[in-house]
TIVO-2410 file (N, C-alpha, C; in nm, 3 decimals):
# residues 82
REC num residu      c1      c2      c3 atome chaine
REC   1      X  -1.546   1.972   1.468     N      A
REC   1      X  -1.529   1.832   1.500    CA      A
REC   1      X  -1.386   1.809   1.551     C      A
REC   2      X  -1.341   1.716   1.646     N      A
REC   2      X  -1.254   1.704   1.704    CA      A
REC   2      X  -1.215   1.642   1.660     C      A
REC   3      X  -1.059   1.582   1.631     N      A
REC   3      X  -1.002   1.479   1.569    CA      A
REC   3      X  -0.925   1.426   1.673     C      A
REC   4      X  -0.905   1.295   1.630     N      A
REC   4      X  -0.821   1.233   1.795    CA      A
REC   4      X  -0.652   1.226   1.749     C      A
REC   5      X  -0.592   1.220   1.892     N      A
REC   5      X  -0.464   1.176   1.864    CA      A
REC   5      X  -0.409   1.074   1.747     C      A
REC   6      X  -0.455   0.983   1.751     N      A
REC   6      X  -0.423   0.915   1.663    CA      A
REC   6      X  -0.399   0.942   1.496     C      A
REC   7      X  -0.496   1.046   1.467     N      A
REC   7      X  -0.509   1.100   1.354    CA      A
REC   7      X  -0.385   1.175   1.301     C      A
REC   8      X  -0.390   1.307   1.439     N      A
REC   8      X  -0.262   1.401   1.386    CA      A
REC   8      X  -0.150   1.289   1.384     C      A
REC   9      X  -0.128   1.212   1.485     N      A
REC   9      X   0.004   1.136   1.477    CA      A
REC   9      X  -0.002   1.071   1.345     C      A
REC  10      X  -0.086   1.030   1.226     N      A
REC  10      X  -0.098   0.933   1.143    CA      A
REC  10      X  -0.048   1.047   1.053     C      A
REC  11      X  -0.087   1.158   1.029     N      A
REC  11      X  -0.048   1.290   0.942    CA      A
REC  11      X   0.044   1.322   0.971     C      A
REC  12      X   0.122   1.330   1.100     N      A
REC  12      X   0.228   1.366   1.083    CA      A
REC  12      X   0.348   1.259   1.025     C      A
REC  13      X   0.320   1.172   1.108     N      A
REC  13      X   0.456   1.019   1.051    CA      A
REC  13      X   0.396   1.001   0.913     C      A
REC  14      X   0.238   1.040   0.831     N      A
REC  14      X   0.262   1.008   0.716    CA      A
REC  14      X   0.370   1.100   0.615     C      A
REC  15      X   0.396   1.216   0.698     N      A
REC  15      X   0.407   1.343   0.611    CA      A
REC  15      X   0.597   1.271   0.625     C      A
REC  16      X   0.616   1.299   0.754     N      A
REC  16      X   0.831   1.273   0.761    CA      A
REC  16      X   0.806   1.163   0.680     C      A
REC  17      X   0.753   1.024   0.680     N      A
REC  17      X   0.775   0.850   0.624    CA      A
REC  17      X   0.758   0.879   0.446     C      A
REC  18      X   0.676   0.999   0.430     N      A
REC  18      X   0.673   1.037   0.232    CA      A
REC  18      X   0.849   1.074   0.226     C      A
REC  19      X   0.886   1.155   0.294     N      A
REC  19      X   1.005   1.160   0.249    CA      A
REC  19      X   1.106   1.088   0.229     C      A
REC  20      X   1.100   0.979   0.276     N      A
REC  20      X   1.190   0.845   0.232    CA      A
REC  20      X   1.100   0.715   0.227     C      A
REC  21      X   1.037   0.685   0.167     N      A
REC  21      X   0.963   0.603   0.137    CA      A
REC  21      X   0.845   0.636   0.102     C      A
REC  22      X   0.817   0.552  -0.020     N      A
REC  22      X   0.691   0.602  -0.151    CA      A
REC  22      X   0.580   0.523  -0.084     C      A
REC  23      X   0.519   0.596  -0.016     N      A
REC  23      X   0.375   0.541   0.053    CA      A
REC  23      X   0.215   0.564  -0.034     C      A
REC  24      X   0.181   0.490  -0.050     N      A
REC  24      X   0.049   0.494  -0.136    CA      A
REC  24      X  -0.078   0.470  -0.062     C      A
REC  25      X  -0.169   0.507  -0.139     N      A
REC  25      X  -0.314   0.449  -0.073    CA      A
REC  25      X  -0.346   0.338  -0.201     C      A
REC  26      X  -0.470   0.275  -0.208     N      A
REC  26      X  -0.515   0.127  -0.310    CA      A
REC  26      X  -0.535   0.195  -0.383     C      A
REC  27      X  -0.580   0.293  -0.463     N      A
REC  27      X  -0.558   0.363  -0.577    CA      A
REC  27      X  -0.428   0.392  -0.646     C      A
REC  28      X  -0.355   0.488  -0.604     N      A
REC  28      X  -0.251   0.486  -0.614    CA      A
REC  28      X  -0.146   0.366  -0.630     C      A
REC  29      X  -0.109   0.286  -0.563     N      A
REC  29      X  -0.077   0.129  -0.585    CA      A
REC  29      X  -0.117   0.054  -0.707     C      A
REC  30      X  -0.290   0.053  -0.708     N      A
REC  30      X  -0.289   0.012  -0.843    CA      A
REC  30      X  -0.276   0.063  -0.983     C      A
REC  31      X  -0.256   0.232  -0.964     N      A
REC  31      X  -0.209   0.283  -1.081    CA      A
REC  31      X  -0.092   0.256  -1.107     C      A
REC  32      X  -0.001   0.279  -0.964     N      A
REC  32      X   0.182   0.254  -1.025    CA      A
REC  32      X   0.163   0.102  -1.071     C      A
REC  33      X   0.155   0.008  -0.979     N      A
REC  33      X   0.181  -0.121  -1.065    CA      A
REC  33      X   0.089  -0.160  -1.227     C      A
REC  34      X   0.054  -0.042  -1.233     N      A
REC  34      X  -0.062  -0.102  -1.331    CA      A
REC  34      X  -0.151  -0.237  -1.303     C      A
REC  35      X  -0.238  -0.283  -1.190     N      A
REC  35      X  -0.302  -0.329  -1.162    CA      A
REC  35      X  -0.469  -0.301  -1.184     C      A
REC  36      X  -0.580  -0.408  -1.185     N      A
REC  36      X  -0.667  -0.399  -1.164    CA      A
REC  36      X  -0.704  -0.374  -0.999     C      A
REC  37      X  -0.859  -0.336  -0.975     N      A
REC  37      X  -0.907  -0.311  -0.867    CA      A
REC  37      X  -0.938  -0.473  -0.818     C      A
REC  38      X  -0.929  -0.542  -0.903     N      A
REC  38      X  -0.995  -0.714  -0.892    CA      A
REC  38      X  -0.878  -0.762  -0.812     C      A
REC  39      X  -0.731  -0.754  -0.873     N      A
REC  39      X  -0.637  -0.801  -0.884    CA      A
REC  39      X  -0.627  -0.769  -0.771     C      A
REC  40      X  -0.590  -0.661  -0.726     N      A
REC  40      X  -0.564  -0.558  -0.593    CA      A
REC  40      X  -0.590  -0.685  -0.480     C      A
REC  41      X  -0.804  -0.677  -0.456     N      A
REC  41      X  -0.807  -0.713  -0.362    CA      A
REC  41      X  -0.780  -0.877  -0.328     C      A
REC  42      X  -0.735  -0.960  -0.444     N      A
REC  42      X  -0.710  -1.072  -0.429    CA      A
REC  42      X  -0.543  -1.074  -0.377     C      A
REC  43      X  -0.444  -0.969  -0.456     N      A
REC  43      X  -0.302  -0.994  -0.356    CA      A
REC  43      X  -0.337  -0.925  -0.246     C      A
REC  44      X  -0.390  -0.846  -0.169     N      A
REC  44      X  -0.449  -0.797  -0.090    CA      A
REC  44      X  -0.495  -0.945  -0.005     C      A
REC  45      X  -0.612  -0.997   0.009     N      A
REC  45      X  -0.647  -1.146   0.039    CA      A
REC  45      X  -0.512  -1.270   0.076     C      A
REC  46      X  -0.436  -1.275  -0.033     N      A
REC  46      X  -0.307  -1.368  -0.052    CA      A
REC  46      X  -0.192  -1.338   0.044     C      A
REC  47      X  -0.237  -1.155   0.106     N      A
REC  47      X  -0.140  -1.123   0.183    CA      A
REC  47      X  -0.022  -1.047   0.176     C      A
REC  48      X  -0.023  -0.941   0.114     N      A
REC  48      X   0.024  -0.845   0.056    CA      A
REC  48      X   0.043  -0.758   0.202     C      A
REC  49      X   0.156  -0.677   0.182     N      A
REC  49      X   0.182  -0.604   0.311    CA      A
REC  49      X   0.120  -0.473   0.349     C      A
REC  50      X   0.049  -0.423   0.476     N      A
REC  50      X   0.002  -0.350   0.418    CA      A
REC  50      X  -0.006  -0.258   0.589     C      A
REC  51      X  -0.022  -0.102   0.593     N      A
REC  51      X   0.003  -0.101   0.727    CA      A
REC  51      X  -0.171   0.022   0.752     C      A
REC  52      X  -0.196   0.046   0.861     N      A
REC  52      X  -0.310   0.076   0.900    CA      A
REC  52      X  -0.318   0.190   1.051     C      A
REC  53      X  -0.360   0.246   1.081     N      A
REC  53      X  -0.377   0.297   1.208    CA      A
REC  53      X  -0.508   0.327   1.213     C      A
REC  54      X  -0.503   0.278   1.349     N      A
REC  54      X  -0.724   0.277   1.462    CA      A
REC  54      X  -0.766   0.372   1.353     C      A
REC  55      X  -0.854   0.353   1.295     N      A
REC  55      X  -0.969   0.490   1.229    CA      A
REC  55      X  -0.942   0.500   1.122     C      A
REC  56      X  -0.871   0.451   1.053     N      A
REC  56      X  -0.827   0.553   0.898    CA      A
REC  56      X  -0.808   0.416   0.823     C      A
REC  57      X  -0.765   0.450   0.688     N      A
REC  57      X  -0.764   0.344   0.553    CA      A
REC  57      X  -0.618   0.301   0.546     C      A
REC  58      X  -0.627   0.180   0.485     N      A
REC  58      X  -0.482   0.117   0.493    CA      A
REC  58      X  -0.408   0.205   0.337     C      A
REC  59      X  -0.266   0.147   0.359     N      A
REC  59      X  -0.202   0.240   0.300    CA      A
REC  59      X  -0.056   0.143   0.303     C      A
REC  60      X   0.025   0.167   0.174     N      A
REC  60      X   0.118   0.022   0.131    CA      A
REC  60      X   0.231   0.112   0.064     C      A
REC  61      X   0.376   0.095   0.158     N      A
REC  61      X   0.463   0.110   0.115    CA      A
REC  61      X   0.541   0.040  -0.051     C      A
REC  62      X   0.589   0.138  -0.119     N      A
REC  62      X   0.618   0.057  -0.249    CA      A
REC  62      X   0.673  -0.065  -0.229     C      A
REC  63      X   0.800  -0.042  -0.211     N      A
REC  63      X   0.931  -0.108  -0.187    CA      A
REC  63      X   0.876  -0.202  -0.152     C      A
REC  64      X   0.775  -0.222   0.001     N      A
REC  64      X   0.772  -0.410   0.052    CA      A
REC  64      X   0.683  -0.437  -0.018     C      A
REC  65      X   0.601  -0.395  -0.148     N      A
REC  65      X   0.453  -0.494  -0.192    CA      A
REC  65      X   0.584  -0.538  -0.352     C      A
REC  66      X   0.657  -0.455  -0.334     N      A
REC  66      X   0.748  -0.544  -0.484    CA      A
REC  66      X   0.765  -0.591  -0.450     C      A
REC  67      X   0.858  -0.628  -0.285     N      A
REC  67      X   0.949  -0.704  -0.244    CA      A
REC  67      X   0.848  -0.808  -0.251     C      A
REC  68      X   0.754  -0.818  -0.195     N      A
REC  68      X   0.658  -0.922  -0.120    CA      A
REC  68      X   0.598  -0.971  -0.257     C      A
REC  69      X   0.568  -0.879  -0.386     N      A
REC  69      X   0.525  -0.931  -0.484    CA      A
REC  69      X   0.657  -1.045  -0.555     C      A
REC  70      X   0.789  -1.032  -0.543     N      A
REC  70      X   0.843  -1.134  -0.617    CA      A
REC  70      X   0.875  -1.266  -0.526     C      A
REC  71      X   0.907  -1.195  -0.427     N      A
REC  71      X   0.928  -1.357  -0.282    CA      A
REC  71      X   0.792  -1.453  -0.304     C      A
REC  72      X   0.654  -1.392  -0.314     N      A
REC  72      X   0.553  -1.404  -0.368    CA      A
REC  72      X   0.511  -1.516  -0.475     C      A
REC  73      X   0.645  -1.477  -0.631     N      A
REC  73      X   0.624  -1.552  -0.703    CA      A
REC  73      X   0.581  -1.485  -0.811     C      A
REC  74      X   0.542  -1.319  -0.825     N      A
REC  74      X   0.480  -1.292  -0.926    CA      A
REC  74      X   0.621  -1.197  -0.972     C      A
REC  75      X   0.572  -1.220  -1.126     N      A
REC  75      X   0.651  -1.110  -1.196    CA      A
REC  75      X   0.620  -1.007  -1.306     C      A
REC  76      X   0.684  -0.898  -1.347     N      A
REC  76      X   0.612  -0.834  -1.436    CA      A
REC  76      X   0.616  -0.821  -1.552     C      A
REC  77      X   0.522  -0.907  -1.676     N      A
REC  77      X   0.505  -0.845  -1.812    CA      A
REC  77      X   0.461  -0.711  -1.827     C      A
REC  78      X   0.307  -0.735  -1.888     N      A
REC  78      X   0.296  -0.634  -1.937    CA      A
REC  78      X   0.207  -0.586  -1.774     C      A
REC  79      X   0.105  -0.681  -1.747     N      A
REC  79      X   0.053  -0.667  -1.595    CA      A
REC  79      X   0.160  -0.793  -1.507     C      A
REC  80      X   0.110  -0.813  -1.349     N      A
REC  80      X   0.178  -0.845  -1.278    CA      A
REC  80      X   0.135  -0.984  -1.236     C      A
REC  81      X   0.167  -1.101  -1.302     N      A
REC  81      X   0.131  -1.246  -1.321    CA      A
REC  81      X   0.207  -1.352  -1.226     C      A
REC  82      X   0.167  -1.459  -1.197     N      A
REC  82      X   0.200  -1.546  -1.151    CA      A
REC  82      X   0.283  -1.649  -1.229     C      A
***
């Protein structure tokens, strides 16, 4: 099976962009923040930052979903509340 440009280019800038910046997939994300899968897709919905390329699954830098989670309004107890 052939894979398109777009792909290798997404593997490769994902592979250099891991090295300085903690890139996740929605799993991952909701394990570090300790989130639900519920929770997820509602800041997800509200507009949570999140980046994508043609063909493949989105995928969310740490750094801007904190950032975006406190500009946001939410903060963290024990989970991540309004």
């Amino acid at each position: 099976m052939l894979r398109s440009r777009n792909y290798f280019f997404f593997l490769y800038y994902t592979r250099i962009y891991k090295m300085t910046q903690k890139i996740l997939n929605s799993k991952e994300l909701c394990q570090t923040l300790g989130i639900s899968t519920t929770l997820f897709y509602k800041l997800k919905k509200s507009g949570m930052p999140y980046h994508k390329f043609p063909g493949s699954r989105a995928y969310f830098i740490l750094e801007e979903v904190e950032n975006w989670l406190g500009e946001a309004g939410y903060h963290q107890e024990t989970t991540w509340t309004k």
